[in-house]
N, C-alpha and C positions, 0 to 999 in steps of 0.2 A: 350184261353190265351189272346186275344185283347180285349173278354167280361173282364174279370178279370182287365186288363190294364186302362180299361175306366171306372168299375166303381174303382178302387182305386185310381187315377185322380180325379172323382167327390165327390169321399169324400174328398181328400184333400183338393179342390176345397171349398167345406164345410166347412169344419175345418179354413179356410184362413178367412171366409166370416162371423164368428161369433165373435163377438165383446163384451167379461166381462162386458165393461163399460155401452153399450145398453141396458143391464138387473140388472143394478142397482136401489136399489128404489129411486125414484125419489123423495122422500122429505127425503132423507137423510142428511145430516148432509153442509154445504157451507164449501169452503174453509178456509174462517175467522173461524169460527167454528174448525176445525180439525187445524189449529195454533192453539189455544188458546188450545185445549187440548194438543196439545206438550207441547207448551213452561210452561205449568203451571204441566206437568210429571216432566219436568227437573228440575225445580224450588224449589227445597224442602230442604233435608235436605244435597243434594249431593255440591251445591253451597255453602254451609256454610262450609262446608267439606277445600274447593279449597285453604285454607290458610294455610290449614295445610300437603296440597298435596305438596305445594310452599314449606315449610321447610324441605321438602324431596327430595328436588330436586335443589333448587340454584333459585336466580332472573332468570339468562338467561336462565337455559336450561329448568327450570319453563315453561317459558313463550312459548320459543318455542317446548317443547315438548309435551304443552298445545293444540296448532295451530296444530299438527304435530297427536296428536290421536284422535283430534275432527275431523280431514279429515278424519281419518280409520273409525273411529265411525260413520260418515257417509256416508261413500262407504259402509261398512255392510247393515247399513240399507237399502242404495241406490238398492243393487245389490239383499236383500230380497226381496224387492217387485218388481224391475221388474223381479226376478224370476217369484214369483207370480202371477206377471201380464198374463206372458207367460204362466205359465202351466196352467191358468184359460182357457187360450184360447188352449191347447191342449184340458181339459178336459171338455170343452163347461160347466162353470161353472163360476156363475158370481164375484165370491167371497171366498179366500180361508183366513183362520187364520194360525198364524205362524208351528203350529204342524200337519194341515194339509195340506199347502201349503211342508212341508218335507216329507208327505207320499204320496201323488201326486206325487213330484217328483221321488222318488224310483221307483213308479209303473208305471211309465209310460218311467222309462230311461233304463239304458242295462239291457239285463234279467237275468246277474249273479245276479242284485243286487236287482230285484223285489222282492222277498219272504221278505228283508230286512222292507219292507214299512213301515208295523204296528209296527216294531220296531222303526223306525225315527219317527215314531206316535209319540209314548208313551216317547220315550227320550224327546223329546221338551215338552211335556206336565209335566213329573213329571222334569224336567229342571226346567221348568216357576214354578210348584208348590215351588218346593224348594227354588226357588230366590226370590219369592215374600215373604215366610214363614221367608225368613233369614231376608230379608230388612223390615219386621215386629218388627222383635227382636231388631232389628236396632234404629227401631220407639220406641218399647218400653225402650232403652235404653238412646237416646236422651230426651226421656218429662222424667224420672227419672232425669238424669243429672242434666237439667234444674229449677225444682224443689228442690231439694236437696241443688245447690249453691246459690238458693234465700232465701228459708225458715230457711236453717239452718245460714245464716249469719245475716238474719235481728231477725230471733227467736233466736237466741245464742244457736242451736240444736248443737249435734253430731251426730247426726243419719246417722248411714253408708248407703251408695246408694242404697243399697238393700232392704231398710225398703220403701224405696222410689220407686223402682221395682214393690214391693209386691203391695204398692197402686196403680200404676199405672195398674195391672193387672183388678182391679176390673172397673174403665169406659170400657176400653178397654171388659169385656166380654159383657155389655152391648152393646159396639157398634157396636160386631163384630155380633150378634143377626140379622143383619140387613140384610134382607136378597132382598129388590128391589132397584135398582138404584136410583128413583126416592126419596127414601127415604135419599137418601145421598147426594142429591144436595145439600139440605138447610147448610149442614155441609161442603159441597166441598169450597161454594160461604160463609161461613164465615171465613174458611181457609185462602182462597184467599186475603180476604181483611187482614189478621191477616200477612199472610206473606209479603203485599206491605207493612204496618206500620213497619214491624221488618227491613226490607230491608232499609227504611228510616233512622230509630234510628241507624241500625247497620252505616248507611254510614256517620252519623252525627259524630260518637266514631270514625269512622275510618280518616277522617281528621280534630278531633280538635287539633290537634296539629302536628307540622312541622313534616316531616317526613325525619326519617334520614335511609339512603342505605350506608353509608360507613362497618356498623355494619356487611351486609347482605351476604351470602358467594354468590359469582355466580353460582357457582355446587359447588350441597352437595355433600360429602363422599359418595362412592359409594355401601356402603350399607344399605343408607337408598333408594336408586333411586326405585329399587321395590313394595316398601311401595306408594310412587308417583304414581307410572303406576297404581297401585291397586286401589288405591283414585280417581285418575281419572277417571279412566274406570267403577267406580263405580258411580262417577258425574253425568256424562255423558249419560250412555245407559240407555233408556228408552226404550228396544227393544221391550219388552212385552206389550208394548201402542200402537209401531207403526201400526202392522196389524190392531185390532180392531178399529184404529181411519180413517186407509183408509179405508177400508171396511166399515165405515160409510157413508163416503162419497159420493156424489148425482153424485159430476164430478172428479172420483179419476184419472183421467188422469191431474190433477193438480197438485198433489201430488208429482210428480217428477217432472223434467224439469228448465230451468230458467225462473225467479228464482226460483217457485215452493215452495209448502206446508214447504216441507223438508229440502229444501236449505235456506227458509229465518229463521226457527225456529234453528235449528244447527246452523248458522252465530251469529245468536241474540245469542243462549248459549254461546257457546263457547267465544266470544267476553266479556260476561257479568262473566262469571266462570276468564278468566286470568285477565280478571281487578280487581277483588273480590281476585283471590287467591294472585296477585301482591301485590295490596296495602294493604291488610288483612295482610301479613307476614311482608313488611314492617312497616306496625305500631306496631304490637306486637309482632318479631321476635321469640328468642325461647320459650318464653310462650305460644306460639299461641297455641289450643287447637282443638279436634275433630269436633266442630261448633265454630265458628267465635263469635257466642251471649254468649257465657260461658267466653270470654275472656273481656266481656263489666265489665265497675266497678263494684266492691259488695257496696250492700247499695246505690245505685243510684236509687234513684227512676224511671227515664226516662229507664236507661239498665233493672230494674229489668221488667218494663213493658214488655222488648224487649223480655226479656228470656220467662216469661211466656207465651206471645201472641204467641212467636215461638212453645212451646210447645204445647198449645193448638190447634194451626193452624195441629200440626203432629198429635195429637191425633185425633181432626177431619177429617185428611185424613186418618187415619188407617183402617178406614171403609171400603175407598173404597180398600188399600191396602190387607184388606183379603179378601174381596169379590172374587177377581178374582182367587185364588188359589182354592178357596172353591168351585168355580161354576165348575170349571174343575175337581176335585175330587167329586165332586157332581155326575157328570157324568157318572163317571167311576162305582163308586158305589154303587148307587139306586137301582139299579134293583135287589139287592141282599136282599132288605126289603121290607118288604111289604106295600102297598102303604099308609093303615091303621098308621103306625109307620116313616113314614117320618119327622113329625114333630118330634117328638124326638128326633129322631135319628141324626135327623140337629142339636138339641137345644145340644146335649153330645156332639154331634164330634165336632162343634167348642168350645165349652167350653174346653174342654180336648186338642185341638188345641191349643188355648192362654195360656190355666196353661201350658200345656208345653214350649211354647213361654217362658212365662214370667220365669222360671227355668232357660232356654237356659242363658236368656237376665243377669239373677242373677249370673251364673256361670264365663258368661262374661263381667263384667261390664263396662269395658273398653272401652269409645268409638272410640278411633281413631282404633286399631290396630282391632277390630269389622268393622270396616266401610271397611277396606284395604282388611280383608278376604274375607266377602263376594262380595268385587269387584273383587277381583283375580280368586273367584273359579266361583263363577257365571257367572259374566256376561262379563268375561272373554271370557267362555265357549259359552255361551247364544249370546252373540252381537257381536263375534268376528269369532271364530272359527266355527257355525254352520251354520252360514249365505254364508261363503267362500265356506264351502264342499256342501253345498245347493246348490250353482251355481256349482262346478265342476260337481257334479253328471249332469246333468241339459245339460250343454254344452256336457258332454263327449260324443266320440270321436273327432268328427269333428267340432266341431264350439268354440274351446279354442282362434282361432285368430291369429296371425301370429308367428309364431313358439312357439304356443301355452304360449304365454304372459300369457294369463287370469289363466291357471295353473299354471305357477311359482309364479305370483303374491298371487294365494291363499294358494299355500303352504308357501310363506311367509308370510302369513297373519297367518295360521295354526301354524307357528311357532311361532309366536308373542304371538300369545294368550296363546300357551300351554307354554310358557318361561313365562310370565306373571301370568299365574294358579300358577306355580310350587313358583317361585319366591317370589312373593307377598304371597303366602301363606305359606311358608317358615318361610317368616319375619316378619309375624304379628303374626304366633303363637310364634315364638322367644321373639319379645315385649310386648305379652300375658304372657309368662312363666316368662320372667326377665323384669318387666315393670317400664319404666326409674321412677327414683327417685323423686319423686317433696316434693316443701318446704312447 
């Protein structure tokens, strides 16, 4: 019994003394480094989005209920990774991603719930698949949009959005083709520079002219507020970036803390999303539209630049937008063909990937009330609610904290999100099925 005693001591002992961060590679990625990959996740088509979250919701409770899910948005994040960090250092491993970092946890927490693991596996994995495959259709419905209200007003076209879909499928199968990272920088970094210029023009259209707020209601009617939550939360979670960008990193004990990787990229967003969504509704109240560049003049040469460069900055990140679905299903898969037939079988399965994308994206063409779903049901789910039960499994029984705080908080956090799924997806297939009128 004392031998036993002493050495289950010296393992914990062990266990205490092993350090995740010590066996990271050491030319991984710098902290500068892993900001600029946040803040340029977030930066896309969900910020454009932000003006029309605003007309869903009022100036005031806009604004503060903007401040009010960018803090949830990232406590989620927060509490992922130092899960993470923790069960790296149960499982003397240096480095976990989001879908293994939730089967770690199962398997190492109470043993009702170990058999569970492989199952937390595969939920967060076809989770991720599905959310990135939806905010694809997303993509391909925004560079359609954009498209469509430049050529057909400066051509004198009528060509419905869907003619406009259909071409937008054929770059998109070529890019989606792409199958090494390195191959997507060139297109990442001309993105980059396409969305600073549109950011610029957009913010030139948005103060030339005096801005009037008596027009603006303070809280919207209470059945558009869901639609808001949805758009937001849609903005906002880049969950599926965070793992793989700290796990890049050389010194991920940076990563958290103040002010940390985490805390100064979320500050920058969220601060840059209510000033974009504030004054974006302010200038265009209720014409404001599902991106912010749609609402710039027709027939302006400077806006029509805006729209296109927007477009193309989305379609040049689409690349990396399907990579990350495809690699994870890639996984799952392979071993089912023969190693002779991989290349094919890659070249069908995304092809038949995007034609169906691009179906989805034709059926829906609609882009606001497309943006609000897939923030409701996904990453609702994905950024909100998986991250919370992640840590309750994680803590449970003993370590929830003084009268186990850290569980009510997360079943209020569970509750949030699943009111949010149900809600926001409610009311965007509503405004999908009866979609407001315009002149």
């Amino acid at each position: 019994f004392t031998c036993r005693a002493n050495l289950t001591e010296k393992d914990r002992l062990e266990d205490d003394d092993y350090n995740p961060f010590d066996n990271r590679d050491p030319n991984g990625s710098s902290s500068g480094g892993a900001l600029a990959h946040l803040l340029k996740s977030s930066l896309g088509t969900g910020i454009l989005a932000m003006p029309m979250a605003f007309h869903n919701a009022g100036l005031v409770f806009g604004s503060v209920m903007t401040l009010i899910v960018g803090f949830l948005c990232t406590h989620c994040v927060h509490i992922l990774v130092k899960t993470s960090h923790n069960i790296c250092r149960d499982a003397k491993v240096p480095a976990l991603g989001f879908a293994e970092t939730a089967e770690k946890v199962f398997e190492y927490g109470p043993k009702g719930i170990r058999r569970y693991a492989n199952f937390a596996k595969q939920f967060v994995d076809i989770s991720l698949m599905a959310t990135y495959y939806a905010a694809a259709c997303v993509y391909m419905v925004f560079i359609a949009t954009s498209f469509h209200d430049v050529i057909n007003y400066d051509a004198g076209l009528k060509w419905d959005v869907r003619i406009y879909i259909a071409l937008t499928v054929i770059p998109c199968l070529l890019i989606g083709q792409i199958r090494n990272l390195k191959w997507l920088v060139p297109f990442s970094f001309m993105a980059n520079v396409f969305i600073v210029v549109t950011f610029a023009i957009t913010l030139y259209y948005m103060f030339d002219e005096p801005l009037v707020y008596s027009d603006k209601p303070l809280l919207a009617p209470a059945a558009h507020i869901p639609l808001f939550f949805a758009t937001v939360i849609f903005a906002m979670e880049g969950i599926g970036v965070v793992m793989p960008v700290e796990n890049s990193m050389r010194k991920p004990q940076q990563f958290l803390g103040c002010p940390g990787v985490l805390n100064t990229a979320m500050i920058t967003v969220v601060l840059l999303y209510a000033v974009i969504g504030f004054f974006g509704y302010v200038r265009f109240g209720e014409e404001v539209r599902g991106s912010i560049t749609l609402n710039l003049p027709e027939g302006d040469w400077l806006a029509d630049c805006a729209k296109l460069l927007m477009a193309v900055a989305i379609l040049f990140t689409y690349g990396l937008q399907f990579y990350v679905p495809n690699e994870v299903l890639w996984r799952k898969i392979q071993h089912k063909f023969k190693p002779e037939k991989h290349n094919m079988t890659q070249i069908l399965l995304r092809t038949g990937i995007i034609l169906v994308s691009g179906g989805i994206a034709a059926g829906i063409p609609n882009l606001e009330p497309f943006i609000s779903l897939v923030g409701a049901v996904f990453f609702s789910l994905l950024g909100i609610f998986v991250p919370s039960f992640v840590e309750t499994v994680y803590l449970w029984p003993d370590r929830l904290g003084w009268g186990k705080w850290k569980l009510i908080k997360n079943i209020l956090l569970g509750i949030f999100a699943i009111l949010a799924l149900i809600a926001g997806a409610a009311a965007s297939i509503d405004e999908m099925i009866n979609p407001k009128t315009e002149d």
